[in-house]
C-alpha positions in Angstrom: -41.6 -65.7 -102.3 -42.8 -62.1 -101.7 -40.0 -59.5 -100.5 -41.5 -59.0 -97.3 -41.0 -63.0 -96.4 -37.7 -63.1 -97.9 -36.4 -59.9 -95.7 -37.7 -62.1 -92.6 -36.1 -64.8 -93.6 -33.1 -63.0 -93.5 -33.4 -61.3 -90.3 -34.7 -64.8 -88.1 -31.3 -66.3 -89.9 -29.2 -63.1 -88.9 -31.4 -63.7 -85.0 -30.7 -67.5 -85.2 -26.9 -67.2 -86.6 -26.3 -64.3 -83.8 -27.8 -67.0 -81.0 -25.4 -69.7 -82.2 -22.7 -67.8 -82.5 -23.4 -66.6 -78.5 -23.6 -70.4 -77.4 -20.8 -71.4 -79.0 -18.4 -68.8 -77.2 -20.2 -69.5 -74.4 -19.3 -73.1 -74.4 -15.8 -72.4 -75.4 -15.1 -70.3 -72.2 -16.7 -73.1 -70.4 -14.1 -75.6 -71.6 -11.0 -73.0 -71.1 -12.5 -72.3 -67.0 -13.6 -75.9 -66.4 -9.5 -76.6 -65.8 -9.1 -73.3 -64.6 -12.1 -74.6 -61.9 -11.1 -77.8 -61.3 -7.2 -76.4 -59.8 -9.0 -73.2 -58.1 -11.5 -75.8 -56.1 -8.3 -77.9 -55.2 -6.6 -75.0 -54.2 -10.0 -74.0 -52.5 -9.8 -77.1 -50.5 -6.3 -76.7 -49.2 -7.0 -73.3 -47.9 -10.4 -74.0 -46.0 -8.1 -77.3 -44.7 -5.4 -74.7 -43.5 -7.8 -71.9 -42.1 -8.9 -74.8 -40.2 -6.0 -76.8 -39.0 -3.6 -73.8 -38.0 -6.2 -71.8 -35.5 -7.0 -75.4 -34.0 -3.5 -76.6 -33.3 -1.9 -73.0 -32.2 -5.0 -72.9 -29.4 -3.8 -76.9 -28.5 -0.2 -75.7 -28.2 -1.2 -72.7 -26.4 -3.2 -74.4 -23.9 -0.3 -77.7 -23.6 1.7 -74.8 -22.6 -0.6 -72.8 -19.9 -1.4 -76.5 -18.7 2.2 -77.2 -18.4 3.3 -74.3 -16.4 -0.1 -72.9 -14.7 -1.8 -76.7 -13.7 -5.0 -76.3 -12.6 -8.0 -78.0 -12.4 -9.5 -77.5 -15.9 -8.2 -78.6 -19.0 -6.7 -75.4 -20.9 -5.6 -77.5 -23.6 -9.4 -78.9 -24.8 -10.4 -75.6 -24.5 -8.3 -73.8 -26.4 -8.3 -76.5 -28.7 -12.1 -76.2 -29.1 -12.0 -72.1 -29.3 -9.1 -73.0 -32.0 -11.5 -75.2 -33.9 -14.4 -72.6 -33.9 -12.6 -70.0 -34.7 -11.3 -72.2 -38.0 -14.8 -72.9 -38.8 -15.8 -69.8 -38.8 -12.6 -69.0 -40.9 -13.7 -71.4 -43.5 -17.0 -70.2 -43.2 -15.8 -66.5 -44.1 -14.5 -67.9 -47.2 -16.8 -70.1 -48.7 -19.2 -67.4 -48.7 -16.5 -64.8 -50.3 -15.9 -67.3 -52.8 -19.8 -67.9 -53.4 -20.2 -64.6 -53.6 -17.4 -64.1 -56.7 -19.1 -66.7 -58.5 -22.4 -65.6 -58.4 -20.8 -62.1 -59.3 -19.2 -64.0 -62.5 -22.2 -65.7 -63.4 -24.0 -62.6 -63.4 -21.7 -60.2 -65.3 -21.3 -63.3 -67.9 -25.3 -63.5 -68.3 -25.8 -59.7 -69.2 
């Protein structure tokens, strides 16, 4: 072997050992955030579940109690229950794109 072919020999194993070496830490941060991912998206699901459930049932109780002591003839309790429920949705909403956006963010920083 010339000197020239040994030198790139070297370098493309230095290149090749230097890749490896990246996909291996890659991987091994995968493994330590996969838990890390699978509790977050639990957690993730409670809170959506929550933002949800909470603005829904305080407009039903608001409008059981406007119903109660102002009758009249339209149903404040459906409504309220339905401005409740958008107004969770778009709660849940608000999140899931915060959260999408942190990721993407993450993926991106990891990437460069």
């Amino acid at each position: 072997m010339s000197e020239e072919t040994e030198v790139k020999s070297v370098v493309s194993e230095t290149e090749f050992s230097h890749q490896v070496g990246k996909k291996a830490l890659r991987k091994l941060k995968a493994q330590r955030h996969a838990t890390q991912t699978i509790w977050s998206g639990l957690g993730m699901m409670g809170m959506i579940g929550w933002s949800v459930v909470v603005p829904t049932l305080l407009g039903a109780a608001l409008g059981l109690w406007i119903d109660k002591h102002y009758p009249g003839s339209h149903s404040w309790t459906l409504m309220l229950l339905v401005a409740g429920l958008g107004l969770g949705c778009f709660n849940a909403g608000h999140w899931v794109a915060k959260e999408n956006r942190e990721i993407r963010e993450q993926e991106e920083s990891n990437h460069e």
